[in-house]
C-alpha positions as CSV (number, residue, x, y, z in Angstrom):
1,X,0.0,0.0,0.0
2,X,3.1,2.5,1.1
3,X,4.2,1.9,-2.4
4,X,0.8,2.9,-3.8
5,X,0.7,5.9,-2.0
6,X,4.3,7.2,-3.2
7,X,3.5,6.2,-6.9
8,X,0.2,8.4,-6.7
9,X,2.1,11.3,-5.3
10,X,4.8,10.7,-7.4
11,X,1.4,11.1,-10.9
12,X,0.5,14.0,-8.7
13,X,3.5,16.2,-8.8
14,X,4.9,14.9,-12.2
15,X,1.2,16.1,-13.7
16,X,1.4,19.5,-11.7
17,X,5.1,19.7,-13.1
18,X,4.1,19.4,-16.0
19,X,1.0,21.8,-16.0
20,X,3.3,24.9,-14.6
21,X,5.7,23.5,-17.2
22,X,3.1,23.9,-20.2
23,X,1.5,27.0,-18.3
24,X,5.2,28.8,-18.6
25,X,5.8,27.4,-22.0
26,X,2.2,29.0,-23.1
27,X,3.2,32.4,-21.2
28,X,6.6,32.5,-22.9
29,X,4.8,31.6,-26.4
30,X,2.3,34.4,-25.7
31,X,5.2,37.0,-25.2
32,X,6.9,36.1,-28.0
33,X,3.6,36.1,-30.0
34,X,2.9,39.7,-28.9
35,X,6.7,40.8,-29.3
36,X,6.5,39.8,-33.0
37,X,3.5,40.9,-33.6
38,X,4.7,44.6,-32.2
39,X,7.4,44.1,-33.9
40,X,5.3,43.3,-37.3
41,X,3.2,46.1,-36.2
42,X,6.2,48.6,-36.0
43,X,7.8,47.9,-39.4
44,X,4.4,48.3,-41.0
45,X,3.7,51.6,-39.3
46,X,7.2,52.3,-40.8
47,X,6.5,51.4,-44.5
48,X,3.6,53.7,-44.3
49,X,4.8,56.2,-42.8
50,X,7.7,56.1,-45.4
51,X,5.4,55.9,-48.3
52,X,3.3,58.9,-46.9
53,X,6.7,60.8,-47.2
54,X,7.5,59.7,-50.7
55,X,3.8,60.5,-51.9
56,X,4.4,64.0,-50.1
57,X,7.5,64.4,-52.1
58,X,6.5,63.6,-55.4
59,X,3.2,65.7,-55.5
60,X,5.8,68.6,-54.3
61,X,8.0,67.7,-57.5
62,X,4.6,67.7,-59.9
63,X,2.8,70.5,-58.6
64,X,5.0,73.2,-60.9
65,X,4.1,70.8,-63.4
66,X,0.4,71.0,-63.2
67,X,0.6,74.7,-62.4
68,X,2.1,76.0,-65.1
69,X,-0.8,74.0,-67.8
70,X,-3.0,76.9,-69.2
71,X,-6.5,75.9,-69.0
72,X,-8.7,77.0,-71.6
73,X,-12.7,76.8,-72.6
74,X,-15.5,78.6,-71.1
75,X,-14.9,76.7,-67.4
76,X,-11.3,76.8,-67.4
77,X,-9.4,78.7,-64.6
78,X,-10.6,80.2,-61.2
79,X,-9.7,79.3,-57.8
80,X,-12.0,76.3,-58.0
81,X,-9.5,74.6,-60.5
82,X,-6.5,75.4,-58.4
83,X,-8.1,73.8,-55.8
84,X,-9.3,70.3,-57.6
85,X,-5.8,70.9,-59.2
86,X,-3.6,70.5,-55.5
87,X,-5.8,67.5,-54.7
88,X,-5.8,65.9,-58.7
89,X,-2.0,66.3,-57.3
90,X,-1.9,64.9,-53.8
91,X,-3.3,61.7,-55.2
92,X,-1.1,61.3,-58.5
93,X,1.8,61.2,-55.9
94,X,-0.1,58.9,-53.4
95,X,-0.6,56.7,-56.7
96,X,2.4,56.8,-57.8
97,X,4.2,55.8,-54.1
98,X,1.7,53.1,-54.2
99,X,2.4,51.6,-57.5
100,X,6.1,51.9,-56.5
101,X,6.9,55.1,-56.0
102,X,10.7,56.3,-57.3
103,X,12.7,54.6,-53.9
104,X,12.8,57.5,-51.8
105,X,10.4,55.1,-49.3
106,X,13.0,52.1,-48.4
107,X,15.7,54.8,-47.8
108,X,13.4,56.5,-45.6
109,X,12.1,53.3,-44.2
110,X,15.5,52.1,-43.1
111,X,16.3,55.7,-41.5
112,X,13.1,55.3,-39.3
113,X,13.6,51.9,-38.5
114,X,17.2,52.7,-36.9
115,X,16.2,55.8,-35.4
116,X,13.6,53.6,-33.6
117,X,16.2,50.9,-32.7
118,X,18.4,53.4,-31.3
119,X,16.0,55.3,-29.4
120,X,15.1,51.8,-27.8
């Protein structure tokens, strides 16, 4: 019976061992879960953030473009038109970034990404 009683205490510990061992395992998982998916979440913040910058940039480097196109007809011109014109604008360079913008936004990328690494 003795020997009964130390084999069942013996299941009982090596059964709660091994529930705080899965319960740590799952709590270590779940950390590493959240790091990478703050991790994940901080390089995609970055991208955009990036690409935001490039789309910035390039409507900058078309609006003397589009500004300097004479507008004719009985509609053309007024400050309505210069208005549509800066947002016609804002969203060529947002398309443009999109579609692959002209690499400004992995430089810029990279830049943010250390200065986030160092500031850690």
């Amino acid at each position: 019976m003795d020997s009964l009683a130390q084999y069942n205490a013996l299941f009982a510990n090596a059964t709660s061992s091994a529930s705080t061992q899965k319960a740590n395992s799952d709590v270590r998982n779940a950390g590493a879960t959240a790091l990478a998916t703050k991790s994940a979440q901080k390089l995609e913040n970055a991208k955009q953030a990036a690409e935001d910058f490039e789309a910035v940039f390039i409507a900058q480097m078309l609006g003397p473009i589009f500004d300097t196109l004479e507008t004719d007809g009985p509609f053309g011109g007024g400050p309505s038109e210069k208005i549509y014109r800066s947002l016609m604008v804002q969203e060529y360079g947002k398309s443009i970034a999109k579609s692959g913008g002209i690499g400004i936004s992995d430089s810029v990328q990279r830049e943010i990404l250390k200065l986030q690494e160092v500031a850690q």
